[in-house]
C-alpha positions in Angstrom: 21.7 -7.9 112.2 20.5 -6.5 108.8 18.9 -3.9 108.4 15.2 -3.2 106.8 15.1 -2.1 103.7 14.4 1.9 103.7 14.9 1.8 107.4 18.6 3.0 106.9 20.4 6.5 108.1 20.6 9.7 106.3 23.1 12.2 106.4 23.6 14.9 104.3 26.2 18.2 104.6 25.1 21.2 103.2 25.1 24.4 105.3 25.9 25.8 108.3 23.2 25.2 110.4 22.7 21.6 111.2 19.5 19.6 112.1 19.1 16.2 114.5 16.2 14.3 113.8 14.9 11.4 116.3 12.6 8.9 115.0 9.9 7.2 117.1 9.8 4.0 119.6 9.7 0.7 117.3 9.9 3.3 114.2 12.7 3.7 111.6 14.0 7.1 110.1 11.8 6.4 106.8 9.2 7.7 109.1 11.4 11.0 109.1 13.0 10.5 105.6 11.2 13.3 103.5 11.4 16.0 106.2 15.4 15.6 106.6 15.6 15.6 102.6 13.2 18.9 102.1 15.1 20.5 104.7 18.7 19.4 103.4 17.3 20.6 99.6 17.5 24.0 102.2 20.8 24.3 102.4 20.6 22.4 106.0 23.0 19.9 106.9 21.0 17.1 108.4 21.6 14.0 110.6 18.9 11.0 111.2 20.3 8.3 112.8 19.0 5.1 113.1 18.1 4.3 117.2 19.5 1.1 118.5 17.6 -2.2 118.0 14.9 -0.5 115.6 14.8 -1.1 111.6 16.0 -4.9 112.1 13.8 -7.0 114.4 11.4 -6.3 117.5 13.3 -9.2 119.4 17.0 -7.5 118.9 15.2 -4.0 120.4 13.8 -6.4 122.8 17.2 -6.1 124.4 18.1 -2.1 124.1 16.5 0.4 126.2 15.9 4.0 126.3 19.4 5.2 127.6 20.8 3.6 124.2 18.3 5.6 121.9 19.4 8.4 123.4 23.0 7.6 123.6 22.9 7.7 119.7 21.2 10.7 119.7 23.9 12.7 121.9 27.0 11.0 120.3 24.9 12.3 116.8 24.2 15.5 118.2 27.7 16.2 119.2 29.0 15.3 115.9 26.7 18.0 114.5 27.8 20.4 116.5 31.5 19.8 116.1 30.4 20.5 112.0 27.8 23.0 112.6 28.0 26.7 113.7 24.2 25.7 115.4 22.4 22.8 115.8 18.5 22.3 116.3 17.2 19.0 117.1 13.8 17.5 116.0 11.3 14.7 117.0 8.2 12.1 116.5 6.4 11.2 118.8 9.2 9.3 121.6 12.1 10.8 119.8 10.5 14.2 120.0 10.6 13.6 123.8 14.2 12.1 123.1 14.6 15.7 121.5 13.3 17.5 124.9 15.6 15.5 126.5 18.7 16.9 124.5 17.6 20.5 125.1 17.4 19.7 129.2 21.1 18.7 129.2 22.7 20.6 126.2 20.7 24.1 127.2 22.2 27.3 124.9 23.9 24.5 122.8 20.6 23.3 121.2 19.7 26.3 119.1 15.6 25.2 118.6 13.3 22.0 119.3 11.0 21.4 116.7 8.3 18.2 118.2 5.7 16.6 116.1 3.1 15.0 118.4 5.5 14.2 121.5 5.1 11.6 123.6 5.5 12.5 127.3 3.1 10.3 129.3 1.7 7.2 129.5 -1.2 6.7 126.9 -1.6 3.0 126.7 -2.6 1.7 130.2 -0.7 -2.0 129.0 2.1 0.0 129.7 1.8 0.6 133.3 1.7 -3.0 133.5 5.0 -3.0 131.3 7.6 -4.1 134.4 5.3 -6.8 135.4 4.4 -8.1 131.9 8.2 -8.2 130.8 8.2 -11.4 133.2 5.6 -13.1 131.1 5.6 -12.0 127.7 7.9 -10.4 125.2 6.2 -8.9 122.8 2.3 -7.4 122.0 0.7 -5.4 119.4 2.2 -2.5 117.9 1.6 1.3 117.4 3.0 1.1 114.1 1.2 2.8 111.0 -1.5 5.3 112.4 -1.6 7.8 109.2 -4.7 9.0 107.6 -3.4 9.9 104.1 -4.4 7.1 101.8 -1.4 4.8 100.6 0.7 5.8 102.7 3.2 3.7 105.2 5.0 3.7 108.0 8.5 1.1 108.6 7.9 0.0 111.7 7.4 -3.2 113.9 4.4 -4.9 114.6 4.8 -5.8 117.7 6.5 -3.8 120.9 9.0 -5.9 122.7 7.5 -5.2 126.3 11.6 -5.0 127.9 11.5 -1.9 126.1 8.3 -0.6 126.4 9.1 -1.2 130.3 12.0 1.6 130.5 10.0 4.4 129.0 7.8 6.0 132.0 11.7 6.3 133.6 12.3 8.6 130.7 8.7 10.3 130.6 8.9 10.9 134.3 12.7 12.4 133.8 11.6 15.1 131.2 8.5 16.2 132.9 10.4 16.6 136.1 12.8 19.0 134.2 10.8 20.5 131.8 11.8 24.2 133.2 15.2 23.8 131.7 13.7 24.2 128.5 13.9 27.7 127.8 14.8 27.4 123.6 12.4 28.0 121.1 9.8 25.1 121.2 7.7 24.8 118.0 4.8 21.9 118.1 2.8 20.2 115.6 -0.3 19.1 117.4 -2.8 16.2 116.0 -6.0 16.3 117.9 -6.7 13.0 115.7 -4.0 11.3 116.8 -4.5 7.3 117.8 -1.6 6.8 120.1 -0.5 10.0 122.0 -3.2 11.5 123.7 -3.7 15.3 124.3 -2.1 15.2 127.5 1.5 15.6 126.1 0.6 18.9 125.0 -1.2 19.9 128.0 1.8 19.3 129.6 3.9 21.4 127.6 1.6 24.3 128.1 0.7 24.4 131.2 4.5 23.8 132.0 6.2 26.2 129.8 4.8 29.7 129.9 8.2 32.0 129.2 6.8 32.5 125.8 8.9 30.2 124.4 6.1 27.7 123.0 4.1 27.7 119.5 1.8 25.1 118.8 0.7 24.4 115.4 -3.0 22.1 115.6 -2.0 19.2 112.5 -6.3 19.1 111.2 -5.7 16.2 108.2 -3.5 13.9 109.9 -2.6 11.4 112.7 0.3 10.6 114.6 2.5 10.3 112.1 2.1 13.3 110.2 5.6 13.4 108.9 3.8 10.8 106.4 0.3 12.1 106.7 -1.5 15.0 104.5 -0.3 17.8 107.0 3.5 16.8 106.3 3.6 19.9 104.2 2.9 22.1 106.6 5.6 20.8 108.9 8.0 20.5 106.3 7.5 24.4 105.4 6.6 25.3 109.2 9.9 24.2 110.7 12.1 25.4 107.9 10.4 29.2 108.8 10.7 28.3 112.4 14.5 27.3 111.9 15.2 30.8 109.7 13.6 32.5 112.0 15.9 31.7 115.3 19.0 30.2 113.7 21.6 33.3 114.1 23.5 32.5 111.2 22.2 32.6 107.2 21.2 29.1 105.9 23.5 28.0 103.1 20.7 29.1 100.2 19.7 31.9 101.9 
């Protein structure tokens, strides 16, 4: 199946110290693009793979599900670390939940968790109905595209194949359940203008996690995409302090 133009991969080996990102559900890596190249301009080596069935059409994602996003992720994450003296792992939205779900079964071996408006719970009540509605209809509207900065655009489908959709609260219910395991530096970039993940998410996150492990960083000129929005800066510049700060070895252009 081709692939979208712009919705590609990116790799790039610099230092040491290696980064994972994880794109969003029915998103692409350009959503991700310009944070994984201002971190490898760093000195970080970087991976952002493209999830299964995303970046092509909605009806070839129609038939993947959440174990194969994160099946890329891990085989992604151990290549990383097989190249990498340290590896932190970063997210949008589903992938930053993907993310948590690395640190809950890697532990000590994911060095940081960086999340940008993570998705734990269900927001959109359609998708309750999501293991009903997969019986009658494949598709409804997207998610796609909620940015506030002028001009600016996010590859992703228009519509969310509901087969999908249905296998998420399975994954949401697994993280929550095992949020205790994450005991790594956790930095998050909160939106309190954000369209499609509500506040809950973070709620979660701080009412679960009080070992001191938690920062959260309030996004005030963006929405859920703010890796595209006006507050990219500040995560671009945020998580490169954050990574400095706990990786244990010298970036390469440090």
């Amino acid at each position: 199946m081709p692939v979208l133009p712009g919705a590609e991969p990116y790799h790039r080996d610099e230092g040491p110290v290696g980064v994972l990102f994880c794109h969003g559900f029915t998103g692409t890596p350009q959503s991700l693009r310009p944070w994984a190249e201002h971190l490898a301009g760093a000195g970080l080596t970087v991976a952002l793979p493209r999830l299964p069935g995303h970046g092509t059409t909605w009806q070839e994602m129609s038939r993947t599900r959440w174990e194969d996003w994160y099946a890329e992720l891990d085989k992604t994450f151990a290549d990383l670390l097989g190249r990498c003296a340290e590896v932190f792992v970063a997210g949008l939205s589903l992938g930053a939940c993907l993310a948590l779900r690395l640190a809950q079964v890697h532990g000590a071996a994911v060095r940081g968790v960086v999340a940008v408006n993570p998705s734990l719970a269900v927001d959109v009540p359609l998708l309750r109905l999501a293991p009903v509605l997969k019986l009658v209809i494949p598709s409804v509207a997207g998610v796609a595209g909620d940015i506030k900065k002028e001009g600016a655009t996010e590859l992703a489908y228009a519509r969310t194949p509901v087969r999908a959709a249905a296998t998420l609260p399975r994954l949401w219910s697994l993280v929550r359940s095992r949020l205790d395991l994450i005991t790594q530096p956790l930095l998050v970039f909160h939106s309190p203008d954000d369209h499609v993940v509500k506040p809950t998410s973070v709620r979660l996150l701080r009412e679960r996690l009080t070992g001191g492990n938690l920062t959260v960083v309030e996004l005030a000129d963006s929405y859920h995409v703010a890796t595209l929005d006006n507050d990219a800066g500040e995560i671009f510049a945020g998580s490169l302090d954050f990574i400095r700060t706990h990786a244990s070895v010298p970036l390469q252009r440090d």
